[in-house]
Biopython code that builds the backbone (N, CA, C, O; Angstrom):
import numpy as np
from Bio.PDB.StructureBuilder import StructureBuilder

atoms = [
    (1, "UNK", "N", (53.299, 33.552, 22.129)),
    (1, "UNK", "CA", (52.731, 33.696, 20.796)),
    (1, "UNK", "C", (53.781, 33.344, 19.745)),
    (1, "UNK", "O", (54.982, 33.447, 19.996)),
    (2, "UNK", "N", (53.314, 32.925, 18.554)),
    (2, "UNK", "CA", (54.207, 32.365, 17.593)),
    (2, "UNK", "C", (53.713, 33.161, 16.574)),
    (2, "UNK", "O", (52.569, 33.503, 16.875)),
    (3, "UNK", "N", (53.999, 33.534, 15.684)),
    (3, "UNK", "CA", (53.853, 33.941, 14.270)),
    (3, "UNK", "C", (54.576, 33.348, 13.067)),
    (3, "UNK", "O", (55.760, 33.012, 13.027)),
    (4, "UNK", "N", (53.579, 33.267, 11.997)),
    (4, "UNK", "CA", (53.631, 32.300, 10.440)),
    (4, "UNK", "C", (53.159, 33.432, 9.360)),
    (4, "UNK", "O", (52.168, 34.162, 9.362)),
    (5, "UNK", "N", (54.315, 33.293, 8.372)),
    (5, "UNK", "CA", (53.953, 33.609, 7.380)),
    (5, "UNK", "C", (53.354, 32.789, 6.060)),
    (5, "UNK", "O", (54.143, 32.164, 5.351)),
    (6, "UNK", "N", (52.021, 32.814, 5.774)),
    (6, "UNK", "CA", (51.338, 31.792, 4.945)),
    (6, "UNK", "C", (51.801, 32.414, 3.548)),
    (6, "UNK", "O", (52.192, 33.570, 3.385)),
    (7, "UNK", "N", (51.672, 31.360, 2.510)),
    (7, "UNK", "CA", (51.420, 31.802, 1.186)),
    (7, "UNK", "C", (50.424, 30.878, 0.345)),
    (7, "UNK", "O", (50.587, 29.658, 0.362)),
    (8, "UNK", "N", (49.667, 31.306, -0.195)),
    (8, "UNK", "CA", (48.684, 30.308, -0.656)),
    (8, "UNK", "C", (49.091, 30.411, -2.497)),
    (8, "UNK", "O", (49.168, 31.520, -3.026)),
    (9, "UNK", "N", (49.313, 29.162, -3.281)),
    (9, "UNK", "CA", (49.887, 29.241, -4.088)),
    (9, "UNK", "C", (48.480, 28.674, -5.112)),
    (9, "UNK", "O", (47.820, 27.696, -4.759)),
    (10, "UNK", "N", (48.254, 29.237, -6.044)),
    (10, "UNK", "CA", (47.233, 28.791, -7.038)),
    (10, "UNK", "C", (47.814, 27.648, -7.575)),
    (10, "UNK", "O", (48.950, 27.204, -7.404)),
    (11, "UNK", "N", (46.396, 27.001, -8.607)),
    (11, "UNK", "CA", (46.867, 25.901, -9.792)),
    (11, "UNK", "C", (47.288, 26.556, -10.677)),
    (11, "UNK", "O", (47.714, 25.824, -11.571)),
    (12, "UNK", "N", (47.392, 27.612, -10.898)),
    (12, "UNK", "CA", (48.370, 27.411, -12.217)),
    (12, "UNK", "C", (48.801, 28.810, -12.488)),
    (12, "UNK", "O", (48.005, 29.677, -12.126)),
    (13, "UNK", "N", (50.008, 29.235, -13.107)),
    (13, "UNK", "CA", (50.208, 30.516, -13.085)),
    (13, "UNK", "C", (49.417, 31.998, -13.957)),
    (13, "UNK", "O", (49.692, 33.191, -14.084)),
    (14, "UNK", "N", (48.352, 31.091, -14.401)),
    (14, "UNK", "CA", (47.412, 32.387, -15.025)),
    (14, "UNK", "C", (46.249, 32.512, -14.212)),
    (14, "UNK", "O", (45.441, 33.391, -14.509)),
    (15, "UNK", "N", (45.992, 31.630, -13.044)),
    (15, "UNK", "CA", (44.912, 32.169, -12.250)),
    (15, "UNK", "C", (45.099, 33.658, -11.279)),
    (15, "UNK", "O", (46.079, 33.700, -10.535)),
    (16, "UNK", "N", (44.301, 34.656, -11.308)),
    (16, "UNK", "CA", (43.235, 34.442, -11.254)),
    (16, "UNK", "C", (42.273, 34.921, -12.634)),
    (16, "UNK", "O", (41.061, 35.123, -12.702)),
    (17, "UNK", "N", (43.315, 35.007, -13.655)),
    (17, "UNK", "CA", (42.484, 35.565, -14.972)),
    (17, "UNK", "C", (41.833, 34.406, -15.446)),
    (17, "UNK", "O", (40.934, 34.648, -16.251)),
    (18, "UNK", "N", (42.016, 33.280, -15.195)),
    (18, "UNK", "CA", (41.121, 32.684, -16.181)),
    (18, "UNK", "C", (40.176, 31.810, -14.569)),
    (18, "UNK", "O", (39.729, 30.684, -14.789)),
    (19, "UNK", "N", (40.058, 32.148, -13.749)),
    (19, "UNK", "CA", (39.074, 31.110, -12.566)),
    (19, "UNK", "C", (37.983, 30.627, -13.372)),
    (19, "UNK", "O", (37.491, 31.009, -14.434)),
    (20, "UNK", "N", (37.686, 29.476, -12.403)),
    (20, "UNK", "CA", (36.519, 28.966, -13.320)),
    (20, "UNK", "C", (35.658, 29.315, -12.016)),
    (20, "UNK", "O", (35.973, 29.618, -10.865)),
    (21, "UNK", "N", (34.049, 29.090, -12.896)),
    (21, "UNK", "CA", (33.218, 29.362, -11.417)),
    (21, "UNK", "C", (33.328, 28.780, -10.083)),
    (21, "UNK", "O", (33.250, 29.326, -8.982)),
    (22, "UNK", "N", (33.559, 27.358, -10.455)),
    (22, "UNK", "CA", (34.007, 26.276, -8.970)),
    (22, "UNK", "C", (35.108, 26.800, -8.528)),
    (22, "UNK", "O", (35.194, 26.587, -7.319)),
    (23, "UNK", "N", (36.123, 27.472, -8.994)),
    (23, "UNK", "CA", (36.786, 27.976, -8.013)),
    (23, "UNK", "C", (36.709, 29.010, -7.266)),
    (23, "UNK", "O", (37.270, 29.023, -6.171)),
    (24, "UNK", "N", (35.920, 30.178, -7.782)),
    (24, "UNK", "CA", (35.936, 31.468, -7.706)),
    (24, "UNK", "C", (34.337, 31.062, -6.635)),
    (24, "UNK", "O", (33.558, 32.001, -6.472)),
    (25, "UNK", "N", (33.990, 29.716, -6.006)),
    (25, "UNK", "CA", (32.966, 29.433, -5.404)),
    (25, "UNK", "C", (34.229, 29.312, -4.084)),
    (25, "UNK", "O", (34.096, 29.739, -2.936)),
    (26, "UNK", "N", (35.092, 28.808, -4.495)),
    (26, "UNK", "CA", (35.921, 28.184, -3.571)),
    (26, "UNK", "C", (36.966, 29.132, -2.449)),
    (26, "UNK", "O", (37.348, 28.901, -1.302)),
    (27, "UNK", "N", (37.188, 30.235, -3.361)),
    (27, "UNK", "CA", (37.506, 31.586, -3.125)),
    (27, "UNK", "C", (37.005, 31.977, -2.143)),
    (27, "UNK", "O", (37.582, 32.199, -1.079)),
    (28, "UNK", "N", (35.433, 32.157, -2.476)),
    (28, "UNK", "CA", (34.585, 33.063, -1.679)),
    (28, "UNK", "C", (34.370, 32.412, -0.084)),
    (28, "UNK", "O", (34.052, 32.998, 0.950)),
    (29, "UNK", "N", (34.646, 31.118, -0.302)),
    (29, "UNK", "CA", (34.789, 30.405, 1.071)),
    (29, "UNK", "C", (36.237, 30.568, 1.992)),
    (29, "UNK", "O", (36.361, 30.669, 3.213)),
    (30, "UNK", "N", (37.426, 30.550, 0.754)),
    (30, "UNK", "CA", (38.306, 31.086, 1.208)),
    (30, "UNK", "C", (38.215, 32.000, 2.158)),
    (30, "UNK", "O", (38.689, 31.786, 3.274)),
    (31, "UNK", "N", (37.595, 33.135, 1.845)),
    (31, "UNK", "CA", (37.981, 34.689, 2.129)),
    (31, "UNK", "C", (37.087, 34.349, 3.716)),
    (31, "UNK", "O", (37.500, 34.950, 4.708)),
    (32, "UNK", "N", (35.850, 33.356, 3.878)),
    (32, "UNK", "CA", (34.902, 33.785, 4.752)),
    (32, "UNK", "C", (35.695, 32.915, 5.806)),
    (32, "UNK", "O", (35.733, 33.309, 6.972)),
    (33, "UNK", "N", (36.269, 31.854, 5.471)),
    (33, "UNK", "CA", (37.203, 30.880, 6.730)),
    (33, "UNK", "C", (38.807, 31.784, 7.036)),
    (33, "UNK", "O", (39.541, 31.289, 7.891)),
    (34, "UNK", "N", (39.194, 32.842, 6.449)),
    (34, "UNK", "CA", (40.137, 33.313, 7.201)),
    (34, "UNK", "C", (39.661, 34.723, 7.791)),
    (34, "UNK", "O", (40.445, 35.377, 8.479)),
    (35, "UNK", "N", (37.946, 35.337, 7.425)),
    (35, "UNK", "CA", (38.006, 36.557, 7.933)),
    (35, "UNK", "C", (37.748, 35.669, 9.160)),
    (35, "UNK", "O", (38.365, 36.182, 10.093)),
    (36, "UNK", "N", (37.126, 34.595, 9.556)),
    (36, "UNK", "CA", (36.617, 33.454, 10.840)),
    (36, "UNK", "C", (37.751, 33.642, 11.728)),
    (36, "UNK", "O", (37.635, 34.195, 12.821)),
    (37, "UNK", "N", (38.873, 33.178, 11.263)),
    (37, "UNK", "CA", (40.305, 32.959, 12.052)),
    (37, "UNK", "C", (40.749, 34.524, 12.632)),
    (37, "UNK", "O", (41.514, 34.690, 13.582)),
    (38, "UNK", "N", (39.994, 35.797, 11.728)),
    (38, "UNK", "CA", (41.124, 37.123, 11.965)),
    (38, "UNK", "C", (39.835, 37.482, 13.028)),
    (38, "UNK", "O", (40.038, 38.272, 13.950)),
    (39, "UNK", "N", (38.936, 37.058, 12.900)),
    (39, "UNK", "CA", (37.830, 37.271, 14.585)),
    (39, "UNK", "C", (38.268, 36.525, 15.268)),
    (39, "UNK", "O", (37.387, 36.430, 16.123)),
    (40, "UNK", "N", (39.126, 35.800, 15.576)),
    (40, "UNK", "CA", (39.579, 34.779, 16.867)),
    (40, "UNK", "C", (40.923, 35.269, 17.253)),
    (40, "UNK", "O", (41.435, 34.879, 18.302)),
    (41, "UNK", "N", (41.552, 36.142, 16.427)),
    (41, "UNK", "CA", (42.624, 36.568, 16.771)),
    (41, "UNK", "C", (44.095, 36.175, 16.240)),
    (41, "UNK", "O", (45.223, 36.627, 16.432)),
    (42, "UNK", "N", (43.441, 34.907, 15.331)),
    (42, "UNK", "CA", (44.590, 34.036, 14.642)),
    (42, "UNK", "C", (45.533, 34.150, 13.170)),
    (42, "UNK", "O", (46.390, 33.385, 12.728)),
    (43, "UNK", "N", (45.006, 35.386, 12.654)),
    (43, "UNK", "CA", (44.957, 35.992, 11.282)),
    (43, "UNK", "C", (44.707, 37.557, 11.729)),
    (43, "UNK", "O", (43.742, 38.116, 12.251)),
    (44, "UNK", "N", (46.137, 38.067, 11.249)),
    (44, "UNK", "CA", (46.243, 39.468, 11.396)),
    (44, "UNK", "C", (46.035, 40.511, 10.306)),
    (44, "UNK", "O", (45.675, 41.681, 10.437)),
    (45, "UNK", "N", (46.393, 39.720, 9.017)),
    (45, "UNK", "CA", (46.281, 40.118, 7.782)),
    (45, "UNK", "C", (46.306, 39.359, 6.398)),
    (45, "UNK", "O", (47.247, 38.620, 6.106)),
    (46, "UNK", "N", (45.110, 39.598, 5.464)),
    (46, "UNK", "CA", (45.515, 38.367, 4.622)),
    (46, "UNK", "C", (45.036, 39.204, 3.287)),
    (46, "UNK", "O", (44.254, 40.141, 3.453)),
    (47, "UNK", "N", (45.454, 38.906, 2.092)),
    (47, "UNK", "CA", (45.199, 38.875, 0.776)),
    (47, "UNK", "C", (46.177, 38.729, -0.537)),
    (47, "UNK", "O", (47.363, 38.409, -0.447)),
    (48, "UNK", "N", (45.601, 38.970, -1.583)),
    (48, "UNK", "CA", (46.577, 38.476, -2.794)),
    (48, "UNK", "C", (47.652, 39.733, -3.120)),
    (48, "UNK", "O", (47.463, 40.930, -2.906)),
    (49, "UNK", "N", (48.852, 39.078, -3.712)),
    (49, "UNK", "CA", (49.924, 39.749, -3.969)),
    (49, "UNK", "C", (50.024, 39.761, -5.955)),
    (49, "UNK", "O", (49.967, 38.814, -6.740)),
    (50, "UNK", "N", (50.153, 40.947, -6.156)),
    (50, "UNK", "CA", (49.834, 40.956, -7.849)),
    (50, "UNK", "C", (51.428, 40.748, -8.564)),
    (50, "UNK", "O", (51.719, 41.312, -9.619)),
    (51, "UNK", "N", (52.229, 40.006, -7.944)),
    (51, "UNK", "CA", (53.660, 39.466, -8.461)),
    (51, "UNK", "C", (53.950, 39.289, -10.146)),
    (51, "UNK", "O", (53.701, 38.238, -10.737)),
    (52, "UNK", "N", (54.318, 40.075, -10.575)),
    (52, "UNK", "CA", (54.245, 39.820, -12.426)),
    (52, "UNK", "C", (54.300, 38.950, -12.742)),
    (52, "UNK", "O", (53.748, 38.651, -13.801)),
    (53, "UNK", "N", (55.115, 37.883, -11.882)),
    (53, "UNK", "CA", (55.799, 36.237, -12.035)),
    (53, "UNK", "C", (54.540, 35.630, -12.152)),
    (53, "UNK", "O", (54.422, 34.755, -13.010)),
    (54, "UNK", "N", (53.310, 36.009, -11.262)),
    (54, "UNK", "CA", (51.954, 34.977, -10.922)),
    (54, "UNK", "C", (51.561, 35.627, -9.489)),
    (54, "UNK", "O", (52.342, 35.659, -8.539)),
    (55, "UNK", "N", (50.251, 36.135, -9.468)),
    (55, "UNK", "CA", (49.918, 35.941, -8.462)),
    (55, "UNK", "C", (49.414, 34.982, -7.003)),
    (55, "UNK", "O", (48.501, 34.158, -7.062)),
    (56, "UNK", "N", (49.947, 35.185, -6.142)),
    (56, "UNK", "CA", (49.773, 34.535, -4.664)),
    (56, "UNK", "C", (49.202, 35.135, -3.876)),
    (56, "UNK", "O", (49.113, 36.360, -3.796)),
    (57, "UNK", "N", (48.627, 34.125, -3.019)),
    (57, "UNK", "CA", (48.047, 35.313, -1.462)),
    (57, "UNK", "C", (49.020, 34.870, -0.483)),
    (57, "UNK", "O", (49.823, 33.937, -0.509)),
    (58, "UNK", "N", (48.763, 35.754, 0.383)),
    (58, "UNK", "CA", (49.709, 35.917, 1.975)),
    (58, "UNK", "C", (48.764, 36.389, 3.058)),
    (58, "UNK", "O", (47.858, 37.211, 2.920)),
    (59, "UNK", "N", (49.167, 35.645, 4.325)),
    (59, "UNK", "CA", (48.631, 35.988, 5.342)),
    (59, "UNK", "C", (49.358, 35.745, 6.424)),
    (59, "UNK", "O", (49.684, 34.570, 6.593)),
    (60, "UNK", "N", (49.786, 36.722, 7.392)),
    (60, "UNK", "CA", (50.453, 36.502, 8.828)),
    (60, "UNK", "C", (49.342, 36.039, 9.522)),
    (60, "UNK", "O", (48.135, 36.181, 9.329)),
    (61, "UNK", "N", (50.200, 35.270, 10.643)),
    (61, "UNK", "CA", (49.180, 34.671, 11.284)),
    (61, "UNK", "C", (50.037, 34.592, 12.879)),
    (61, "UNK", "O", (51.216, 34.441, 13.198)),
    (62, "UNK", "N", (48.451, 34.826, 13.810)),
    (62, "UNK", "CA", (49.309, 34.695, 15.166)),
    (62, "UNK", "C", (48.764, 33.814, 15.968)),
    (62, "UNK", "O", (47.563, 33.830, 16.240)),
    (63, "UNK", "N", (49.844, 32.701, 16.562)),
    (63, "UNK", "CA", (49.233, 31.507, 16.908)),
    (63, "UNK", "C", (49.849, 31.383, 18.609)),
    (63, "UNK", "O", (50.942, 31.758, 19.032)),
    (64, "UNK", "N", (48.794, 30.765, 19.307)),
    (64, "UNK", "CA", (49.324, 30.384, 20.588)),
    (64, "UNK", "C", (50.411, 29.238, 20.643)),
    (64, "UNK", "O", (50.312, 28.166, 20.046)),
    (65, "UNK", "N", (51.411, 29.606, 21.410)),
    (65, "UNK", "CA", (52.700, 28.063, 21.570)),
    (65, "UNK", "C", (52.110, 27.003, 21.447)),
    (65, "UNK", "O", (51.591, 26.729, 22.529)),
    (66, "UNK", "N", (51.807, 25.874, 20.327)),
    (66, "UNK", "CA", (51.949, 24.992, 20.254)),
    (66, "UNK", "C", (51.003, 24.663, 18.912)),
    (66, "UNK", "O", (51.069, 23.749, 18.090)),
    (67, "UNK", "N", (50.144, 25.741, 19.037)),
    (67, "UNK", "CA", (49.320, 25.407, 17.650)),
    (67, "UNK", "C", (49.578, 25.553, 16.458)),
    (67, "UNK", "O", (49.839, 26.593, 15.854)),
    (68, "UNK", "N", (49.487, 24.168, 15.970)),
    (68, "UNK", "CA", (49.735, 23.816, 14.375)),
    (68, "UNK", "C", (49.501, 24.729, 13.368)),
    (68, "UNK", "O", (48.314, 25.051, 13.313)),
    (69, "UNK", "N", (50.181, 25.236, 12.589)),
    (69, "UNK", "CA", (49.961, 26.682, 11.638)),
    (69, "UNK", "C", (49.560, 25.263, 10.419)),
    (69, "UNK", "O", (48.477, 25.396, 9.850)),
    (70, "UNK", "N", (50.083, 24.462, 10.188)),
    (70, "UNK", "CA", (49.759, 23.507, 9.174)),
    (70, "UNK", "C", (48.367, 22.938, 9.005)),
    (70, "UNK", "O", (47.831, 22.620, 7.943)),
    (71, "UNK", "N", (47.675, 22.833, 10.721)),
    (71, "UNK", "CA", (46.039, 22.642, 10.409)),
    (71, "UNK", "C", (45.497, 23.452, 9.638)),
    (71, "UNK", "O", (45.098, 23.150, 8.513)),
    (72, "UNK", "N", (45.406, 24.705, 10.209)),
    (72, "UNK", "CA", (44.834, 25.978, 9.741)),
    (72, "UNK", "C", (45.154, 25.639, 8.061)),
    (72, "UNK", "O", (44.298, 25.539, 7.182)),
    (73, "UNK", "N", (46.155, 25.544, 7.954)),
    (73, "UNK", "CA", (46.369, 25.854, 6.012)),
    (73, "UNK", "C", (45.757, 24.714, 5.910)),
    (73, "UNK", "O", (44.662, 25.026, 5.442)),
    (74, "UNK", "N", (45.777, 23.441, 6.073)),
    (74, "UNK", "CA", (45.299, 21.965, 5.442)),
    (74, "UNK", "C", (44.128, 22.383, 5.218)),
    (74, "UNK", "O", (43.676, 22.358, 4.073)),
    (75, "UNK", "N", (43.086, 23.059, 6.744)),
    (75, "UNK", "CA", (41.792, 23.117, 6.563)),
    (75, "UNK", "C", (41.158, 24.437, 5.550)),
    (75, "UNK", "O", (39.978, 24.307, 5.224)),
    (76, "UNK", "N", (41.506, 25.027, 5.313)),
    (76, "UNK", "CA", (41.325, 25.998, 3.922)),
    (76, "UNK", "C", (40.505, 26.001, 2.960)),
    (76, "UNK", "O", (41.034, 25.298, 2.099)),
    (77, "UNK", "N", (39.450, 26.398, 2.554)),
    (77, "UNK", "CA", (38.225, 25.397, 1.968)),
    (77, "UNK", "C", (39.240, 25.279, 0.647)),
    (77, "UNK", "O", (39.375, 24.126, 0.238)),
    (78, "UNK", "N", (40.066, 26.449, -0.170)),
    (78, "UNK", "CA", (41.039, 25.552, -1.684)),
    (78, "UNK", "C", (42.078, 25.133, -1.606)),
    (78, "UNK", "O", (42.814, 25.051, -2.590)),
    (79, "UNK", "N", (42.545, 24.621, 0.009)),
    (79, "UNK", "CA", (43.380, 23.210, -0.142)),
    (79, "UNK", "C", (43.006, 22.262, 0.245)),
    (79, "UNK", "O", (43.540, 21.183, -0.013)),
    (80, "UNK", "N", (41.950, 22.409, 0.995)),
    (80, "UNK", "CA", (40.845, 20.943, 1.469)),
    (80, "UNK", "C", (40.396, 20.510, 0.155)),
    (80, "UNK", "O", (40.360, 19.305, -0.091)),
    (81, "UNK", "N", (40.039, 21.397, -0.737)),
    (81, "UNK", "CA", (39.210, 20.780, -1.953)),
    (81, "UNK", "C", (40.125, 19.758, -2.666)),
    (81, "UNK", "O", (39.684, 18.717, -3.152)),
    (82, "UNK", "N", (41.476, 20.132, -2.699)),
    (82, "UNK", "CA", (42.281, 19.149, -3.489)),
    (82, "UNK", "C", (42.132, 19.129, -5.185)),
    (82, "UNK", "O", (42.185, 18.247, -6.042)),
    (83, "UNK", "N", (41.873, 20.878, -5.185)),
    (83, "UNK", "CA", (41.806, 21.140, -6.949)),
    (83, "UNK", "C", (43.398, 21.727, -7.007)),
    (83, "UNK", "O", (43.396, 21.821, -8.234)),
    (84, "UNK", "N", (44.191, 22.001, -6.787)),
    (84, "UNK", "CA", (45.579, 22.189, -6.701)),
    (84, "UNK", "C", (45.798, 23.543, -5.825)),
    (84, "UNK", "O", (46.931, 23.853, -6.192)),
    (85, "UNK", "N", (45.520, 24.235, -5.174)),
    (85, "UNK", "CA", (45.697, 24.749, -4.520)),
    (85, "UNK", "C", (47.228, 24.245, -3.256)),
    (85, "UNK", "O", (47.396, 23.180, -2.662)),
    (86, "UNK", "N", (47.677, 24.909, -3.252)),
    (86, "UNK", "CA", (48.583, 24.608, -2.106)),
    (86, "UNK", "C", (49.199, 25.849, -1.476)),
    (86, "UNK", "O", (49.339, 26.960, -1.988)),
    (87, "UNK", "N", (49.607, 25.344, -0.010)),
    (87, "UNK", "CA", (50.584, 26.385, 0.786)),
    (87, "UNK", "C", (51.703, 26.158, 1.415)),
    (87, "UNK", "O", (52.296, 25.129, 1.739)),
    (88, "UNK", "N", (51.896, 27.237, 1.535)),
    (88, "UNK", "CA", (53.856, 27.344, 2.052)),
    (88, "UNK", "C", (53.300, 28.022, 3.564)),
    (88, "UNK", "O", (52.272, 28.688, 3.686)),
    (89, "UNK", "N", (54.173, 27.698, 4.560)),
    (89, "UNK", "CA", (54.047, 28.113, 5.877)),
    (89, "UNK", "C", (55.386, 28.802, 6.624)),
    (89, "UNK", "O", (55.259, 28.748, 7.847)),
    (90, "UNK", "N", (55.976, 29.101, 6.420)),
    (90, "UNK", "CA", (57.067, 29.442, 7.273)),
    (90, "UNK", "C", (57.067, 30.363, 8.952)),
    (90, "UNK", "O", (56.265, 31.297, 8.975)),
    (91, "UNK", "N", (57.601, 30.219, 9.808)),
    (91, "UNK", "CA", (57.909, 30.922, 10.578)),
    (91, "UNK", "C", (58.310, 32.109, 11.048)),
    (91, "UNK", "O", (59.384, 32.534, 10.621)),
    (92, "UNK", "N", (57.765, 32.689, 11.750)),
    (92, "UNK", "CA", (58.722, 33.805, 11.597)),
    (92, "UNK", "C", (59.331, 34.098, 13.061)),
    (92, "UNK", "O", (58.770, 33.788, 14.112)),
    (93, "UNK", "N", (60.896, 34.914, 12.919)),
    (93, "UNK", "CA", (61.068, 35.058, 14.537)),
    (93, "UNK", "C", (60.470, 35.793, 15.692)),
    (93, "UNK", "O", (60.132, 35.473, 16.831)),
    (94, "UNK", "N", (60.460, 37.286, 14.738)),
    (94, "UNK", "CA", (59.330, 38.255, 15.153)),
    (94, "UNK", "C", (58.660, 38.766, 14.504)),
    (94, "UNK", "O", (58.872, 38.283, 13.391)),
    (95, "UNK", "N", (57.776, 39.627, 14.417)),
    (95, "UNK", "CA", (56.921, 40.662, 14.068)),
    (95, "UNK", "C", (56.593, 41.574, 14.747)),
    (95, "UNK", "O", (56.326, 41.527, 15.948)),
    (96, "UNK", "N", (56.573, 42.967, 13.692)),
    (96, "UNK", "CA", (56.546, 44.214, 14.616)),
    (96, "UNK", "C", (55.161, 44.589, 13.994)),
    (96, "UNK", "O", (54.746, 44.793, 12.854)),
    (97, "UNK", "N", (54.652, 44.589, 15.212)),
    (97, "UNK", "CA", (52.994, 45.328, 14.915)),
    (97, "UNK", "C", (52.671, 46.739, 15.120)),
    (97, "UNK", "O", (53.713, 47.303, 15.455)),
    (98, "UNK", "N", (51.618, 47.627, 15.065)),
    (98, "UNK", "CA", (51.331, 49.043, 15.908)),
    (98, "UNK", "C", (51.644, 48.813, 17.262)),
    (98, "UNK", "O", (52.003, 47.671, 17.550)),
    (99, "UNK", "N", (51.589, 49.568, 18.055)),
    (99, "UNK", "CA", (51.668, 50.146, 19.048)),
    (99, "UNK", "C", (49.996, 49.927, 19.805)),
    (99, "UNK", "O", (49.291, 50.228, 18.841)),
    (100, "UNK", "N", (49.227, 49.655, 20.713)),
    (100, "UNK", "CA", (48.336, 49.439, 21.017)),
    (100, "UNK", "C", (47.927, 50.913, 21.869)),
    (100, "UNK", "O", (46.830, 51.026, 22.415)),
]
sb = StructureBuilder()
sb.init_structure("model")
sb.init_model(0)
sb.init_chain("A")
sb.init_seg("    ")
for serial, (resi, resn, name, xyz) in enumerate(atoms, 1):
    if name == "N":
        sb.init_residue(resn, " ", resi, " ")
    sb.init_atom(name, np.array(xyz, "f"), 0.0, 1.0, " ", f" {name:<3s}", serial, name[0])
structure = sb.get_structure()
């Protein structure tokens, strides 16, 4: 298993106070294609961070050896759209989860 730390970075640093409806359409697809991924096992945790600087979202993610953490973000319904949305992916070495 591999683990990624996502960050999903808005267009611009006053969203999400000013969204427009097309995005806040785009959102809602957001939220339904990564709860998709956290039923497959691939997304452990995801949502927005209220950073004074601007808010971002974050999501760990747990991937089998070899699978692309970069598909997953490309396919994203607000970075597929190509309204400025973008993400950061990094790696991580470990992660400590509960106890099962």
């Amino acid at each position: 298993m591999a683990y990624y730390f996502f960050k999903l970075i808005p267009p611009r640093p006053t969203f999400p106070a000013d969204i427009t409806p097309a995005e806040a359409d785009l959102m809602k697809q957001h939220v339904v294609y990564w709860r998709g991924k956290m039923a497959e096992g691939q997304m452990l945790a995801f949502g927005p961070v209220a950073d004074p600087k601007g808010t971002y979202g974050v999501g760990l993610l747990r991937l089998d050896d070899g699978t692309d953490p970069r598909s997953l973000a490309n396919a994203d319904p607000v970075v597929a759209a190509g309204v400025g949305f973008r993400c950061e992916v990094h790696p991580m070495p470990s992660l400590v989860l509960p106890e099962a």
